[in-house]
mmCIF entry with sequence, helices, sheets and N, C-alpha, C, O atoms, coordinates in Angstrom:
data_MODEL
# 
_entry.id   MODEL 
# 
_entity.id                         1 
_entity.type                       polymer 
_entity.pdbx_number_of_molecules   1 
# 
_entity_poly.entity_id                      1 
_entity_poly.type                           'polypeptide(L)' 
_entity_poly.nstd_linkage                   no 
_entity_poly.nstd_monomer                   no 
_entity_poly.pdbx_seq_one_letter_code       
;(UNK)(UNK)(UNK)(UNK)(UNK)(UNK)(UNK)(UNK)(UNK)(UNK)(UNK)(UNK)(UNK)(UNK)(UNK)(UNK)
(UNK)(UNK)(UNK)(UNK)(UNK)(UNK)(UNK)(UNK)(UNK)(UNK)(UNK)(UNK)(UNK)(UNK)(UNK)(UNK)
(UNK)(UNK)(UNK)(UNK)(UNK)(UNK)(UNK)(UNK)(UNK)(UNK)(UNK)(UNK)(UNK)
;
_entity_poly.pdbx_seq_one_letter_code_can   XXXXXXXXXXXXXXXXXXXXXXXXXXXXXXXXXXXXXXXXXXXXX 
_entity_poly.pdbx_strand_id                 A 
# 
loop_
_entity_poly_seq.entity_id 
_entity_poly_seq.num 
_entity_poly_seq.mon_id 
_entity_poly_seq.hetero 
1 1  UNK n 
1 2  UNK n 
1 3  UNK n 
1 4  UNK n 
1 5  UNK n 
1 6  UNK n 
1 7  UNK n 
1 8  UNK n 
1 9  UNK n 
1 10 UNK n 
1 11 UNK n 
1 12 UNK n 
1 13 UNK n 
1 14 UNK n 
1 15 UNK n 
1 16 UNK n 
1 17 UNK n 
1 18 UNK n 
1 19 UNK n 
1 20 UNK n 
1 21 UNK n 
1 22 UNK n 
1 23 UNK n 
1 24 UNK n 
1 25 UNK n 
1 26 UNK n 
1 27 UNK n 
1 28 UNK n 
1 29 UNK n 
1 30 UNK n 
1 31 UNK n 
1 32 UNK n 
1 33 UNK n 
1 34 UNK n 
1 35 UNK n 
1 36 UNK n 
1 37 UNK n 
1 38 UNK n 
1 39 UNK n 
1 40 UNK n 
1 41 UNK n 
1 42 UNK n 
1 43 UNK n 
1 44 UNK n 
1 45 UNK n 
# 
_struct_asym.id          A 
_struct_asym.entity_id   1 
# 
_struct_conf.conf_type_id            HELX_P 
_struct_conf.id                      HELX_P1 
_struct_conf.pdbx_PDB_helix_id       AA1 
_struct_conf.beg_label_comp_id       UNK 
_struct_conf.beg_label_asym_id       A 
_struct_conf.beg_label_seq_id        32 
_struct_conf.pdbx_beg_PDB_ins_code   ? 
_struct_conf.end_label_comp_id       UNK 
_struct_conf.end_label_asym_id       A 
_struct_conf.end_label_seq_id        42 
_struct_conf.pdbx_end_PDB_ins_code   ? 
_struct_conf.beg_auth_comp_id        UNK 
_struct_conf.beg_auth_asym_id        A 
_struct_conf.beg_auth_seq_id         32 
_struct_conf.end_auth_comp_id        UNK 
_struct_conf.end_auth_asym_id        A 
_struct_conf.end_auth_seq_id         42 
_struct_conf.pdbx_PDB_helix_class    1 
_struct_conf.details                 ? 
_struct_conf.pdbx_PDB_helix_length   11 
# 
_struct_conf_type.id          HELX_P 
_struct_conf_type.criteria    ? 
_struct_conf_type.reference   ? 
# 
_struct_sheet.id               AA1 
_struct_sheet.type             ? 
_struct_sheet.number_strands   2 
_struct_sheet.details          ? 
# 
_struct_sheet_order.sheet_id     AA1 
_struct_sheet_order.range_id_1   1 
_struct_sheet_order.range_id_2   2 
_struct_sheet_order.offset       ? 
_struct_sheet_order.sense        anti-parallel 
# 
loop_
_struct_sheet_range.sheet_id 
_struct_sheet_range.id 
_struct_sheet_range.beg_label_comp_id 
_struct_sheet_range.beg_label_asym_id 
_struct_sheet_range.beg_label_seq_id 
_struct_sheet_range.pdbx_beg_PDB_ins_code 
_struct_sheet_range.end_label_comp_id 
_struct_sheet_range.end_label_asym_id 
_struct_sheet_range.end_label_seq_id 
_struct_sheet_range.pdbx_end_PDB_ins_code 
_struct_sheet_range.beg_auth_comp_id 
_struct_sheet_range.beg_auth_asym_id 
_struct_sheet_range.beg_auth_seq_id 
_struct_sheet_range.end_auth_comp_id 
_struct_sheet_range.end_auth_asym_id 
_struct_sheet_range.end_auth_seq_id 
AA1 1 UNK A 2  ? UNK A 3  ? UNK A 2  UNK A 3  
AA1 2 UNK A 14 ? UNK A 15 ? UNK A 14 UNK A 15 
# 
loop_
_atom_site.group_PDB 
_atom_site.id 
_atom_site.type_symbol 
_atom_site.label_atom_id 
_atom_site.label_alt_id 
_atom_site.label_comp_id 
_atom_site.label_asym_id 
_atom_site.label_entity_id 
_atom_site.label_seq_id 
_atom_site.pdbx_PDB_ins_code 
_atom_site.Cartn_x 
_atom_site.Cartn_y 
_atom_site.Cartn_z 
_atom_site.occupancy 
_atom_site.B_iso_or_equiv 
_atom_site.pdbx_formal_charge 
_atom_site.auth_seq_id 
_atom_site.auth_comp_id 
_atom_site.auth_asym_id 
_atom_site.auth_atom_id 
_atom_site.pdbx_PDB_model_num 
ATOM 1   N N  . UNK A 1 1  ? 0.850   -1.152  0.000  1.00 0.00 ? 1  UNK A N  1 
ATOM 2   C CA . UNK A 1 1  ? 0.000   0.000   0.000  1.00 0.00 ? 1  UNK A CA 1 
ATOM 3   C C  . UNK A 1 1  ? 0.897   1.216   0.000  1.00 0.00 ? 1  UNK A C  1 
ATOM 4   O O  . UNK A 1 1  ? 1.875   1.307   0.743  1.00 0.00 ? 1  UNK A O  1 
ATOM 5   N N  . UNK A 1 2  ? 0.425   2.404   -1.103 1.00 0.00 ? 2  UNK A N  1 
ATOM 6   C CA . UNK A 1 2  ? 1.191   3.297   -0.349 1.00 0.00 ? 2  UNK A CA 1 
ATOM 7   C C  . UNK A 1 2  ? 0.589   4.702   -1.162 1.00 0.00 ? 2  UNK A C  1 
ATOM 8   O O  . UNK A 1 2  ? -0.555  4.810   -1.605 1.00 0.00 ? 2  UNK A O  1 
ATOM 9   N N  . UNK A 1 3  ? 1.392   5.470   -1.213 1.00 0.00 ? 3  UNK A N  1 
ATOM 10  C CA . UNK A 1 3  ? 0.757   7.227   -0.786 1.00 0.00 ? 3  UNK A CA 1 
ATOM 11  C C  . UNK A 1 3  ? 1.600   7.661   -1.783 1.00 0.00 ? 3  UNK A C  1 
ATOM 12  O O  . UNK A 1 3  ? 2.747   7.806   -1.361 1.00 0.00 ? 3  UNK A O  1 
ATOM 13  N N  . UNK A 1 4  ? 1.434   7.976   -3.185 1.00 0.00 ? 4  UNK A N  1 
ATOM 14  C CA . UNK A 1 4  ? 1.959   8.728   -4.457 1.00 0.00 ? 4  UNK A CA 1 
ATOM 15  C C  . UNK A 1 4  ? 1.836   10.547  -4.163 1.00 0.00 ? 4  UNK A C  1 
ATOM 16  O O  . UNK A 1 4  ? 0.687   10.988  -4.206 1.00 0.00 ? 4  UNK A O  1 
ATOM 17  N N  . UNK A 1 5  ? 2.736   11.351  -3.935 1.00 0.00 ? 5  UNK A N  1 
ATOM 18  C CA . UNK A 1 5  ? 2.083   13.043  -4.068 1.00 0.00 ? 5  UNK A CA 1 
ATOM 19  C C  . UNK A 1 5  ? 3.440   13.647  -4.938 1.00 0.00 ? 5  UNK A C  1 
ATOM 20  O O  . UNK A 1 5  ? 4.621   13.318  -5.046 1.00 0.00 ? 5  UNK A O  1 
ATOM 21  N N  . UNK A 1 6  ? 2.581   14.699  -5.476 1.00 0.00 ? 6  UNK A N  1 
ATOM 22  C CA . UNK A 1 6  ? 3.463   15.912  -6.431 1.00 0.00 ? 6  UNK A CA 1 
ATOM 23  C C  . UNK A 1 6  ? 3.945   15.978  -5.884 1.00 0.00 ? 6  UNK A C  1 
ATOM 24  O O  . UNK A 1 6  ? 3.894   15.125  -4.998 1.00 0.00 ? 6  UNK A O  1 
ATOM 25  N N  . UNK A 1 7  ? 5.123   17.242  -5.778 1.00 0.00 ? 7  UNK A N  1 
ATOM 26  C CA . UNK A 1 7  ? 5.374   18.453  -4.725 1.00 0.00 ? 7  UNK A CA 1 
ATOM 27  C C  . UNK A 1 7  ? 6.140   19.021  -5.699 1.00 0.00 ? 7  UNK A C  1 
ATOM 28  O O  . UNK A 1 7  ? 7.341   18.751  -5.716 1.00 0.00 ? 7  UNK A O  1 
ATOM 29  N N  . UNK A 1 8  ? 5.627   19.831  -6.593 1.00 0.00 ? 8  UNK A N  1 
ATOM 30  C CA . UNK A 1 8  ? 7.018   20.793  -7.735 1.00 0.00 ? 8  UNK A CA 1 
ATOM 31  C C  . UNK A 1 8  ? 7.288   20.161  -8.442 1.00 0.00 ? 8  UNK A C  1 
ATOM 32  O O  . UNK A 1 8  ? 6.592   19.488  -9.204 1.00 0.00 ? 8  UNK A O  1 
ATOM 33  N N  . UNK A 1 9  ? 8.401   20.246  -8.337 1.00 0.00 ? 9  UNK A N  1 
ATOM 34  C CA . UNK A 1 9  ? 9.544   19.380  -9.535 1.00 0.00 ? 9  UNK A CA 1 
ATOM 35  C C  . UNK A 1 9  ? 10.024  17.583  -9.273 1.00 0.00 ? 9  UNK A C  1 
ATOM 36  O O  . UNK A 1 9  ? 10.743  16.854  -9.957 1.00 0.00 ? 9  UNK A O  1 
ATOM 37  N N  . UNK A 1 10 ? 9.077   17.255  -7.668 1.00 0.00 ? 10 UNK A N  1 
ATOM 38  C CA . UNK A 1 10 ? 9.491   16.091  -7.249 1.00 0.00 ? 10 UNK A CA 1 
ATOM 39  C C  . UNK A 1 10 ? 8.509   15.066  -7.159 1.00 0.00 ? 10 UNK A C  1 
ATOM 40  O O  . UNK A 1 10 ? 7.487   15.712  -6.930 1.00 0.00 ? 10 UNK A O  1 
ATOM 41  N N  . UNK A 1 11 ? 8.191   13.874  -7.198 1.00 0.00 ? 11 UNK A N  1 
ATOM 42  C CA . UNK A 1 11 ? 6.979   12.776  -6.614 1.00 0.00 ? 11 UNK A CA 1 
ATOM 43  C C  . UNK A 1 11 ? 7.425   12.182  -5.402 1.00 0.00 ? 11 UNK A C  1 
ATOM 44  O O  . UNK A 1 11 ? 8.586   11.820  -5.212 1.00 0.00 ? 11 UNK A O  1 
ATOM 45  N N  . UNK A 1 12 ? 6.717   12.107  -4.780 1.00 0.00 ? 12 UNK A N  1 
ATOM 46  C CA . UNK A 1 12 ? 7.488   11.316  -3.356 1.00 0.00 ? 12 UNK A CA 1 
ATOM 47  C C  . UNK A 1 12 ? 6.574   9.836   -2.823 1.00 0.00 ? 12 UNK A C  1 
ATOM 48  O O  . UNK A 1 12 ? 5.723   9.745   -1.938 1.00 0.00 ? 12 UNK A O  1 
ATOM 49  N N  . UNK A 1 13 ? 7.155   8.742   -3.774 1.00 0.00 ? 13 UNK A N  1 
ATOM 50  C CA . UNK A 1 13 ? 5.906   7.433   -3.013 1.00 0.00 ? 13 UNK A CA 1 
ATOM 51  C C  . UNK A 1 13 ? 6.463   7.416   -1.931 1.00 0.00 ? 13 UNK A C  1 
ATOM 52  O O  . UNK A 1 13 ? 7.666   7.654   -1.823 1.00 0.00 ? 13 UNK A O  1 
ATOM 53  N N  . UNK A 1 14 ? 5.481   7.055   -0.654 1.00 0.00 ? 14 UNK A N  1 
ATOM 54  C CA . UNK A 1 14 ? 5.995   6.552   0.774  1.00 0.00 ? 14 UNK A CA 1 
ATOM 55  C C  . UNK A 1 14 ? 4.982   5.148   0.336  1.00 0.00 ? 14 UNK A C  1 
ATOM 56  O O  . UNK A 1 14 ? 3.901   5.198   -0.251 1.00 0.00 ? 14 UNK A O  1 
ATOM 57  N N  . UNK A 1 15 ? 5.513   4.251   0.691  1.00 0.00 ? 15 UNK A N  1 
ATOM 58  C CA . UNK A 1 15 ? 4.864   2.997   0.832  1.00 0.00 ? 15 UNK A CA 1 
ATOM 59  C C  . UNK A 1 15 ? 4.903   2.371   2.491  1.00 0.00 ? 15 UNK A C  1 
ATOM 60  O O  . UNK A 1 15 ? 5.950   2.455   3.134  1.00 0.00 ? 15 UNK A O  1 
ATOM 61  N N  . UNK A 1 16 ? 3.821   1.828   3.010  1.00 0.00 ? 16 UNK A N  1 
ATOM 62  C CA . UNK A 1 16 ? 3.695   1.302   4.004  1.00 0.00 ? 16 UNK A CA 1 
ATOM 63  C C  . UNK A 1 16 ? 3.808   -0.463  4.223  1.00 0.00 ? 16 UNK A C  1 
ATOM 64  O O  . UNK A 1 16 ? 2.925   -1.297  4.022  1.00 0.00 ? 16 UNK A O  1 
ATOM 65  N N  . UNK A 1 17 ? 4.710   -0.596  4.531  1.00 0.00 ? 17 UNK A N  1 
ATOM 66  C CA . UNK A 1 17 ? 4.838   -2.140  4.698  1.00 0.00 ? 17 UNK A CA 1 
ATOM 67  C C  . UNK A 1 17 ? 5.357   -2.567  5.962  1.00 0.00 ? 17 UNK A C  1 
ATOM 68  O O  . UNK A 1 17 ? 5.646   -1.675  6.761  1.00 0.00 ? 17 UNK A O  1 
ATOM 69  N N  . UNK A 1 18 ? 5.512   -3.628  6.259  1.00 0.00 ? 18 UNK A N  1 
ATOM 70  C CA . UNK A 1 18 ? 6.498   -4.735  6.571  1.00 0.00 ? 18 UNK A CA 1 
ATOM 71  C C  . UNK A 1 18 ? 7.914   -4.735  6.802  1.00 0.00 ? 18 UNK A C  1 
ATOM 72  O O  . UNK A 1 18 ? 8.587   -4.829  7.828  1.00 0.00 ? 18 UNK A O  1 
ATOM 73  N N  . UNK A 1 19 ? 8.262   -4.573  5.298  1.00 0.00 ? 19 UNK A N  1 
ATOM 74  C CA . UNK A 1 19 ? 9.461   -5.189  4.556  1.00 0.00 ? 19 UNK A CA 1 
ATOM 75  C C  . UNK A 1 19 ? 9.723   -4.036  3.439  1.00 0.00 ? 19 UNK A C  1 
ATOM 76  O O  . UNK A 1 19 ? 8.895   -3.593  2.642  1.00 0.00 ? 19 UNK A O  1 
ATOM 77  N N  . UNK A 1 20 ? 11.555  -3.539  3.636  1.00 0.00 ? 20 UNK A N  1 
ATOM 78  C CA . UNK A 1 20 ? 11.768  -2.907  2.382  1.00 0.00 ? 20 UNK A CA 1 
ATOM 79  C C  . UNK A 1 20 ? 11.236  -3.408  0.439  1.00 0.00 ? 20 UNK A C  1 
ATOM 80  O O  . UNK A 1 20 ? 11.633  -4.372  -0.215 1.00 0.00 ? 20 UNK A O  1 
ATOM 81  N N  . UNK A 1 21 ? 10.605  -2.703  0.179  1.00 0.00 ? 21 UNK A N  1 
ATOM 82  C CA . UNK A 1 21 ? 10.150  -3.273  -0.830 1.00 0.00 ? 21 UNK A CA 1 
ATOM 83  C C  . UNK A 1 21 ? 11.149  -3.069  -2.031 1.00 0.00 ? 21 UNK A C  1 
ATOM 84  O O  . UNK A 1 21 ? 10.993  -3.746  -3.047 1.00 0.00 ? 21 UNK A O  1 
ATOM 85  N N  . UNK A 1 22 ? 12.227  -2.104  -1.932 1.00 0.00 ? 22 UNK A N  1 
ATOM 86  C CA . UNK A 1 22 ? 13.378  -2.463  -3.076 1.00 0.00 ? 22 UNK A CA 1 
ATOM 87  C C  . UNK A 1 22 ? 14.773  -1.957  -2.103 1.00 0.00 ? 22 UNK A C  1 
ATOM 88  O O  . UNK A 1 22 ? 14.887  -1.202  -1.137 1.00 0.00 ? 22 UNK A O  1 
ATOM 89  N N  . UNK A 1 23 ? 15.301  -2.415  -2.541 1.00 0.00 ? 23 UNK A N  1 
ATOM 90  C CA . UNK A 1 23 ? 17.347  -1.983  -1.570 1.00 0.00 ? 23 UNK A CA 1 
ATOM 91  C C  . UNK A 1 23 ? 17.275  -1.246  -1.384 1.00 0.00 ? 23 UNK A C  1 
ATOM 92  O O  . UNK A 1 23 ? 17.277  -1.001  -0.178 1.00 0.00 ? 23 UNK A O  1 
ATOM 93  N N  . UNK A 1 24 ? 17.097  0.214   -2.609 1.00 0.00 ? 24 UNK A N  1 
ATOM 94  C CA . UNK A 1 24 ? 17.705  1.529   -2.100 1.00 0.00 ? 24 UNK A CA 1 
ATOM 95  C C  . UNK A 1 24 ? 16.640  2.134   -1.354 1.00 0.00 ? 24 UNK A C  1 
ATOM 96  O O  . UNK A 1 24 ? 16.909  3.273   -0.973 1.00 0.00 ? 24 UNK A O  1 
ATOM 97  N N  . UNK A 1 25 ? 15.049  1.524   -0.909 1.00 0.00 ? 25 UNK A N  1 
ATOM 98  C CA . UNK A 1 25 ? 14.282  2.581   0.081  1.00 0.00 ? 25 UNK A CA 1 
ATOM 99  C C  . UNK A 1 25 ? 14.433  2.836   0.973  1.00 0.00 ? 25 UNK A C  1 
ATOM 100 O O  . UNK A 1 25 ? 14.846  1.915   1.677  1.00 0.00 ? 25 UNK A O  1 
ATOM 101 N N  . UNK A 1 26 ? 14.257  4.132   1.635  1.00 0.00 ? 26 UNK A N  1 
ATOM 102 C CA . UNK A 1 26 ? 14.582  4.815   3.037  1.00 0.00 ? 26 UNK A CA 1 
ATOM 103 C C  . UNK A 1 26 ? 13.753  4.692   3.720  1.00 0.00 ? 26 UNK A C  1 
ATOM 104 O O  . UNK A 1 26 ? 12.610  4.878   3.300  1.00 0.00 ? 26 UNK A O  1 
ATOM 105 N N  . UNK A 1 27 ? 13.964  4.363   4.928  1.00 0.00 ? 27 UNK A N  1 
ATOM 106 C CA . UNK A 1 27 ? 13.045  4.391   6.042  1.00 0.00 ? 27 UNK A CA 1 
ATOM 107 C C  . UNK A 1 27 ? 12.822  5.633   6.564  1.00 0.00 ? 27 UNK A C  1 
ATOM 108 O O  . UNK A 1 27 ? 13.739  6.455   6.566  1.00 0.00 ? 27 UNK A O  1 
ATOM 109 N N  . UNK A 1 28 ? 11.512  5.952   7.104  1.00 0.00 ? 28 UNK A N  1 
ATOM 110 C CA . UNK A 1 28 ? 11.045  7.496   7.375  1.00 0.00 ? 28 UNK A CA 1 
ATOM 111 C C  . UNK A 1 28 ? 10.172  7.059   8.476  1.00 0.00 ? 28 UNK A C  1 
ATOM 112 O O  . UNK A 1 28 ? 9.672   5.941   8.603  1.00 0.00 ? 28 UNK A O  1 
ATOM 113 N N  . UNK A 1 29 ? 10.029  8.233   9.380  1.00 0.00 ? 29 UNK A N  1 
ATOM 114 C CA . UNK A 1 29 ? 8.656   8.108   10.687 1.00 0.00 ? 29 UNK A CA 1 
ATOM 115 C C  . UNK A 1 29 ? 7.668   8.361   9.535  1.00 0.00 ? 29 UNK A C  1 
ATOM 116 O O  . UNK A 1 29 ? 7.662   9.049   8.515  1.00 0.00 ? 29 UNK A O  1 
ATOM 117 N N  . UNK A 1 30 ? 6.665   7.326   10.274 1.00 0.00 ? 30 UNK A N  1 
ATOM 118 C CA . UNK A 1 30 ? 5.284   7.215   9.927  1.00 0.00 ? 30 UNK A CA 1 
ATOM 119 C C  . UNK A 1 30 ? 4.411   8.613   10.222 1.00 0.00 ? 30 UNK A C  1 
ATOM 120 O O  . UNK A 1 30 ? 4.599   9.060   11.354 1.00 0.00 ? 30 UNK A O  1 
ATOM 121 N N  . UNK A 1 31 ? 3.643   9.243   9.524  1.00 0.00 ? 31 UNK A N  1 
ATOM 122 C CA . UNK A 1 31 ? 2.581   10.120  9.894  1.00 0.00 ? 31 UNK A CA 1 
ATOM 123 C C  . UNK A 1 31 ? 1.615   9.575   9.822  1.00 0.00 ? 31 UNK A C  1 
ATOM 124 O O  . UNK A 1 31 ? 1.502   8.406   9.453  1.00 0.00 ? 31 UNK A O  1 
ATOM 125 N N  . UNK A 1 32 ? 0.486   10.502  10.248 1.00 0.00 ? 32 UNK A N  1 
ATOM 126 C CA . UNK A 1 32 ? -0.716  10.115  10.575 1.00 0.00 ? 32 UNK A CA 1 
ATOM 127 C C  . UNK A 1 32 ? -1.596  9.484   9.266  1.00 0.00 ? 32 UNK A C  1 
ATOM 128 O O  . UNK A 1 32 ? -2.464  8.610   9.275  1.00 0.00 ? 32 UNK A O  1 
ATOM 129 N N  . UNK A 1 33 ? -0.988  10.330  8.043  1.00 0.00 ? 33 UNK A N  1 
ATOM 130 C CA . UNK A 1 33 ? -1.930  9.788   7.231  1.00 0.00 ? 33 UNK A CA 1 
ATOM 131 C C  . UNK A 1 33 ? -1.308  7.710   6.730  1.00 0.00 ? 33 UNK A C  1 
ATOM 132 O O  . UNK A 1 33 ? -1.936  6.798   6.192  1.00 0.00 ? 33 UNK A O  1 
ATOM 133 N N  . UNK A 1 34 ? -0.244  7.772   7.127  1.00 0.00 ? 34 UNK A N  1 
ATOM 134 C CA . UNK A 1 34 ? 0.444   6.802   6.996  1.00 0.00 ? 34 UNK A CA 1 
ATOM 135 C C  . UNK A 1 34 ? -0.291  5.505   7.780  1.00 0.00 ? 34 UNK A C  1 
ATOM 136 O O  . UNK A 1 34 ? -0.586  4.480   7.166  1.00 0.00 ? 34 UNK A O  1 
ATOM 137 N N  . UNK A 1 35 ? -0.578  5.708   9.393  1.00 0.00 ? 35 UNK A N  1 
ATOM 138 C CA . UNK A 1 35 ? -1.467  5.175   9.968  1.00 0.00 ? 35 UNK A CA 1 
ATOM 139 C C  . UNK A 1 35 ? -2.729  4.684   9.679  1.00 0.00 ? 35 UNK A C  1 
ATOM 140 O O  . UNK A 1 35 ? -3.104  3.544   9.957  1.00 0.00 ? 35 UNK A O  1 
ATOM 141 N N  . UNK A 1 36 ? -3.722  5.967   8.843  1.00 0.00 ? 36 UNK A N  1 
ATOM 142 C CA . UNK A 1 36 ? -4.542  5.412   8.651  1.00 0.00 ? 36 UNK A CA 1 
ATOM 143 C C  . UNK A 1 36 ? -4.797  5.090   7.555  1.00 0.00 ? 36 UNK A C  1 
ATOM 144 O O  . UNK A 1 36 ? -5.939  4.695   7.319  1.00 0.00 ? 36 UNK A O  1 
ATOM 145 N N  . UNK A 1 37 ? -3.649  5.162   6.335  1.00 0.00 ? 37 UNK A N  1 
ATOM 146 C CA . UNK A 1 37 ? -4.048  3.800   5.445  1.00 0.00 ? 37 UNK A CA 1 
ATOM 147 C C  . UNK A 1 37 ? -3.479  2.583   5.581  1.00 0.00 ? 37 UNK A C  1 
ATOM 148 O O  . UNK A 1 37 ? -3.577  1.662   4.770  1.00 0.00 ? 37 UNK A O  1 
ATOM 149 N N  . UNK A 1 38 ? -2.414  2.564   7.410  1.00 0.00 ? 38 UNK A N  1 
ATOM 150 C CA . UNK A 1 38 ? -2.618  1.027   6.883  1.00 0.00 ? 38 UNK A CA 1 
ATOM 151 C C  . UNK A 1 38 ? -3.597  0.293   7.679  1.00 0.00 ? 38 UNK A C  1 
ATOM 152 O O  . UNK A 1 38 ? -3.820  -0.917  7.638  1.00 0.00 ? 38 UNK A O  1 
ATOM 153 N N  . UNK A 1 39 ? -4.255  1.346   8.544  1.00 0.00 ? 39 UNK A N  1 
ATOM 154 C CA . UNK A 1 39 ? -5.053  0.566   9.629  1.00 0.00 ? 39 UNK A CA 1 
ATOM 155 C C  . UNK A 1 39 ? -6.177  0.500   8.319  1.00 0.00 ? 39 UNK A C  1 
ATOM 156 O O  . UNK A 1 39 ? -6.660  -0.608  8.088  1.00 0.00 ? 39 UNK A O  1 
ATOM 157 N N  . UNK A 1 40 ? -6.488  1.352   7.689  1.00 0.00 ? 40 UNK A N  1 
ATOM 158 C CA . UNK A 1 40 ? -8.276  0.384   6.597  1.00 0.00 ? 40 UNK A CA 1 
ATOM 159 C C  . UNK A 1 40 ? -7.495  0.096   5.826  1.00 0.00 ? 40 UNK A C  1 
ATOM 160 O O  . UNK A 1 40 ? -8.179  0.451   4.866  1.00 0.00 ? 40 UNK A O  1 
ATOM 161 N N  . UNK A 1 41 ? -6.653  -0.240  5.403  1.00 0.00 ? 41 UNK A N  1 
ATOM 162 C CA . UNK A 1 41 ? -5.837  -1.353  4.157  1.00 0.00 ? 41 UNK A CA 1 
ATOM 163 C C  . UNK A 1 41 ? -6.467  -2.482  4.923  1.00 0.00 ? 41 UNK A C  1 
ATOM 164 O O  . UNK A 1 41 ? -7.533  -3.051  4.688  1.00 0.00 ? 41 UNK A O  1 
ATOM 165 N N  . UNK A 1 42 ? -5.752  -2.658  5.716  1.00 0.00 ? 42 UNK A N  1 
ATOM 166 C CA . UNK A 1 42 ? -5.563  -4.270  6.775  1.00 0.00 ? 42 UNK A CA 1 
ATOM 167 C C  . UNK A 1 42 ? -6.948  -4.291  7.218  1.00 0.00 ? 42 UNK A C  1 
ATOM 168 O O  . UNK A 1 42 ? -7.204  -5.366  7.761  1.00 0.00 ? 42 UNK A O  1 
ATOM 169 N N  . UNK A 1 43 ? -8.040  -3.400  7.176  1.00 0.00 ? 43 UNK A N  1 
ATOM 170 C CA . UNK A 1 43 ? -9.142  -4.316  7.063  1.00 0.00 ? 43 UNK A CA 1 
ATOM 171 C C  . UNK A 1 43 ? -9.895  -4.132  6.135  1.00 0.00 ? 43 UNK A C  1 
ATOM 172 O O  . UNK A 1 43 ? -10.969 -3.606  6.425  1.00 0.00 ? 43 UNK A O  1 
ATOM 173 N N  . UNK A 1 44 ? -9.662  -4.451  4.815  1.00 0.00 ? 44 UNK A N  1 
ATOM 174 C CA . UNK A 1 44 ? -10.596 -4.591  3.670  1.00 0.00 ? 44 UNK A CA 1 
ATOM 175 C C  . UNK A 1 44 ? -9.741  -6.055  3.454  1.00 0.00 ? 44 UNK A C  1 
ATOM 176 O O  . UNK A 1 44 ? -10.377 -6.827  2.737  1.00 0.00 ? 44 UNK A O  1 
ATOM 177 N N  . UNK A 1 45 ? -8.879  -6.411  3.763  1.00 0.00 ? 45 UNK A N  1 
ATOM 178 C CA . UNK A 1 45 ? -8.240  -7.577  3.531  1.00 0.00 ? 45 UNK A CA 1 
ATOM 179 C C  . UNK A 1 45 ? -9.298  -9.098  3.777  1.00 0.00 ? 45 UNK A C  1 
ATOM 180 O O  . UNK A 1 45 ? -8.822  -10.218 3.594  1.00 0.00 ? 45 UNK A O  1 
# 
């Protein structure tokens, strides 16, 4: 699951998982909106 946004000249996916989903991704603190897509991700499952 994860969270695609503009910003200018940049796109920034944050994806919410588990598990790095490719080598070079960075780990970042979670925000709120981060929370709540994975809390209703994980229940439409």
């Amino acid at each position: 699951m994860g969270n695609l946004k503009n910003t200018g000249d940049k796109t920034i996916l944050r994806i919410v998982g588990e598990e790095k989903p490719l080598e070079g991704a960075v780990s970042v603190a979670p925000t709120l909106e981060d929370l709540y897509l994975y809390y209703f991700q994980e229940e439409e499952r």
